[in-house]
Structure formats: C-alpha cells, structure tokens
C-alpha positions in Angstrom: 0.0 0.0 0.0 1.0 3.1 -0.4 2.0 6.2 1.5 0.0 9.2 1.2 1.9 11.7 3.1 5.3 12.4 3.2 7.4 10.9 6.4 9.3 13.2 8.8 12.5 11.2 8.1 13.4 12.8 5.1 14.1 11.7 1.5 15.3 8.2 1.1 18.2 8.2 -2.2 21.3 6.3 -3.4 24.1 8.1 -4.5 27.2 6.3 -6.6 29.8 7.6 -8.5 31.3 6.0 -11.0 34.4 6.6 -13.1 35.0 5.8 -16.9 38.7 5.2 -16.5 38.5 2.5 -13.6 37.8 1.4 -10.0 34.2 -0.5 -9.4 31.5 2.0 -8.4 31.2 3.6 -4.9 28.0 4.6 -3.6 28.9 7.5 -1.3 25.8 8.0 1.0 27.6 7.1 4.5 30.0 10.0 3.6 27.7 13.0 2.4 27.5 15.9 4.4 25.7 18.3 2.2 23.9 17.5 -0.9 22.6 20.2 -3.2 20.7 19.5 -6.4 19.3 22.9 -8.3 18.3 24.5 -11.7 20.4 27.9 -12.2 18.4 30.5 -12.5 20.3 31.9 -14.7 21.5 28.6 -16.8 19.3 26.2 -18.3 20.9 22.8 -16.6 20.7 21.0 -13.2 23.6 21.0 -10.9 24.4 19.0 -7.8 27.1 20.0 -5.1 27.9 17.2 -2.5 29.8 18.0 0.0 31.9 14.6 1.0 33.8 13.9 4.4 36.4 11.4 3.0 38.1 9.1 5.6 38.5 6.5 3.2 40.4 7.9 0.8 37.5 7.9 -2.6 39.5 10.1 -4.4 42.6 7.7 -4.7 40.8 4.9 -5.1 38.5 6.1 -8.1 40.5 8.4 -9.1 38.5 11.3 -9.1 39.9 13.1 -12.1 36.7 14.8 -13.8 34.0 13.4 -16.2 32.5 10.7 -13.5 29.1 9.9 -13.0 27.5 10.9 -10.2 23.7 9.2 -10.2 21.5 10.3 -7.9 18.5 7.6 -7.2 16.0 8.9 -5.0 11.8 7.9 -4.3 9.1 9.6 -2.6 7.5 8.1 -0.1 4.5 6.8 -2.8 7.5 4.5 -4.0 7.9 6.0 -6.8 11.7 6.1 -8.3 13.9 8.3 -9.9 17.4 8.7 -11.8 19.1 11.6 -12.4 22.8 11.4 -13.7 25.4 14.0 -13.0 29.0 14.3 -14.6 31.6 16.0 -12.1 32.8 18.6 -13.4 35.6 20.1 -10.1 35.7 19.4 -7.1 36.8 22.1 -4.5 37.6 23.0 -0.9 39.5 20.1 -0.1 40.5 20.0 3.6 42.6 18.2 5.8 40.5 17.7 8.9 42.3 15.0 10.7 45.6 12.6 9.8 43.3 10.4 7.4 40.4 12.1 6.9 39.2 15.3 4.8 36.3 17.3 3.1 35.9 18.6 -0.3 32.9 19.5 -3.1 31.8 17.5 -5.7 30.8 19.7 -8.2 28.4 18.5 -10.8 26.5 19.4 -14.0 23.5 17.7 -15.8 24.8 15.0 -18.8 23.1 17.3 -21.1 25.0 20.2 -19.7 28.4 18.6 -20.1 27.4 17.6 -23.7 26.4 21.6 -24.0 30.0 22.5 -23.3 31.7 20.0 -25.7 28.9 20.1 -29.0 29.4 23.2 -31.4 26.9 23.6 -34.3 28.3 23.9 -37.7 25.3 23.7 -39.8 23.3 25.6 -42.2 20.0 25.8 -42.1 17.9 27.6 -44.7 14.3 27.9 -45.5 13.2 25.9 -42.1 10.8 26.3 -39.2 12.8 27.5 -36.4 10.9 24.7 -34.0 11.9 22.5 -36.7 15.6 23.9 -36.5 15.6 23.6 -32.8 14.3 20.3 -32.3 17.1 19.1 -34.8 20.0 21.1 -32.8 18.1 19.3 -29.3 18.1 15.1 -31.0 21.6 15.3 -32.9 23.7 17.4 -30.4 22.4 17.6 -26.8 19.9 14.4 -26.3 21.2 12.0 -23.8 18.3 10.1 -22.6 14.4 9.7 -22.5 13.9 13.7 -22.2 12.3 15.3 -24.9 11.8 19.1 -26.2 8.3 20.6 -26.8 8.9 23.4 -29.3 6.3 25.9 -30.0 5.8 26.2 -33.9 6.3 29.1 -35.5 4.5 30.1 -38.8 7.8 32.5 -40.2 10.9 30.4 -42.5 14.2 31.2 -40.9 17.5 30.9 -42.9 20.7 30.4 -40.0 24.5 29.2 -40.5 25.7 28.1 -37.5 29.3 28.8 -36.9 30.7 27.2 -33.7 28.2 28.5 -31.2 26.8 25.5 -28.6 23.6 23.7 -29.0 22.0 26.5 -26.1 23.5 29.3 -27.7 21.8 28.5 -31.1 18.8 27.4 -29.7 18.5 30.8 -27.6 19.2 33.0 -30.6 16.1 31.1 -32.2 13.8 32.1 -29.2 14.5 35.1 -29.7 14.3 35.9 -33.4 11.3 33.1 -33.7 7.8 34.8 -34.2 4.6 32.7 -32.8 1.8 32.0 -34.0 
C-alpha cells in the first residue's frame, strides 16, 4: 500500500559515483554531508554539489579526475523512483580535517549540460521552421536520454548558418528571433 503523506524522516536516495577510466562503483551516501541539487536561474541545466567527508580515501581509489558519474536515485514516499545522472565537473575546498580524513565538493552538472559545453553547431540551415531547427539542434547534439523538447511552432521560415556556437546558444538566438503563432 501506499504512503499518502510524506514521512518526517526525510528523503530516502542512493548516491554512486562512477568513473569511466576505472575502479568499481562507490555509492557514497555514509560520507555526504551536504547534498545540493538545483536549476540555475540563470543557466538552463541541473547541478548537484555534494559536500563529501572522505576518511576513506575515494579520491585515490576512483580516481577522481573529472568526467564521473555521479547518479542520484531517489523515491518519494508513494514508491515512486527516480534517476538523475550527474557528470563531475571540479571538485573544491578540499580540507585536511584529521591525519586520514578530509572534506571537499563534488561539483556536478547535468549529462546534457556537459554535452552543451563540448557540442558546437556547424550547420546551415535555410528555409526551415525555427521549432523544426531547434528540435534538430536538441536530438543530434544535446539528447542523452528519454527527455524530450516541446517546441512551439512558429509560422515565419528562418535561414541560419551556424558557426561554432553550442547547441543553447543556437537554440537561444532562435527564441529570440522566432515569431509565434
């Protein structure tokens, strides 16, 4: 049966991070201090900051070098599960607390993020829809999983050559320019 209110206790998640280049996965939860998860205002991605107290020394034995994954699983108390993926991006602050222990940030950015910040658009488009254009920018250069973009069409043609900007760049120039309906 489930639970129709939520319980005092607080949120019940998994958190593992995982590296490309070796080590097995670690999930982390025993060692997280602080764990922030939030949509810039500013920005259009989610970013997590976890702040770790390391006694066991995770950063040697990952390495933790950059690119990792850091996947957040998390359900409500209705049972209901969810998955959001992370890729580290710095980590910061790292403190010597005691001879074998120490505290830093993990500092992560939404897969679709990090793809924003390594994908440049070098692509003419001429005589398309600019919901058409940005849909096409969204499933060839930033698309990394189920999620999905609802463009509003527009009725006016749009001729663009992209030249190096990123996927968000292109797509925000479009808003902008794009007349509705």
């Amino acid at each position: 049966m489930s639970r129709q209110y939520y319980e005092t206790y607080g949120l019940d998640y998994q958190l593992t991070i995982q590296s490309k280049i070796g080590g097995s996965p670690q999930i982390i939860n025993l060692m997280v201090i602080e764990l922030n998860m939030y949509e810039d205002m500013f920005g259009p991605f989610m970013r997590m900051e976890v702040v770790i107290n390391d006694s066991l020394g995770l950063i040697d034995k990952l390495p933790i070098v950059g690119d990792e994954e850091l996947v957040f699983t998390y359900g409500n108390p209705n049972e209901q599960q969810f998955e959001q993926t992370f890729v580290v991006y710095k980590l910061s602050g790292r403190t010597n607390i005691k001879d074998r222990a120490q505290v830093y940030t993990i500092h992560a950015i939404s897969r679709e993020g990090h793809k924003n910040s390594l994908e440049y658009v070098y692509k003419p488009y001429i005589d398309k829809k600019p919901h058409e254009i940005a849909t096409d920018i969204f499933d060839n250069q930033l698309k990394s999983s189920k999620k999905m973009l609802r463009a509003i069409p527009a009725e006016d043609k749009y001729s663009k050559i992209t030249s190096g900007q990123n996927p968000v760049q292109v797509i925000n120039q479009l808003a902008k320019e794009a007349k509705g309906p």
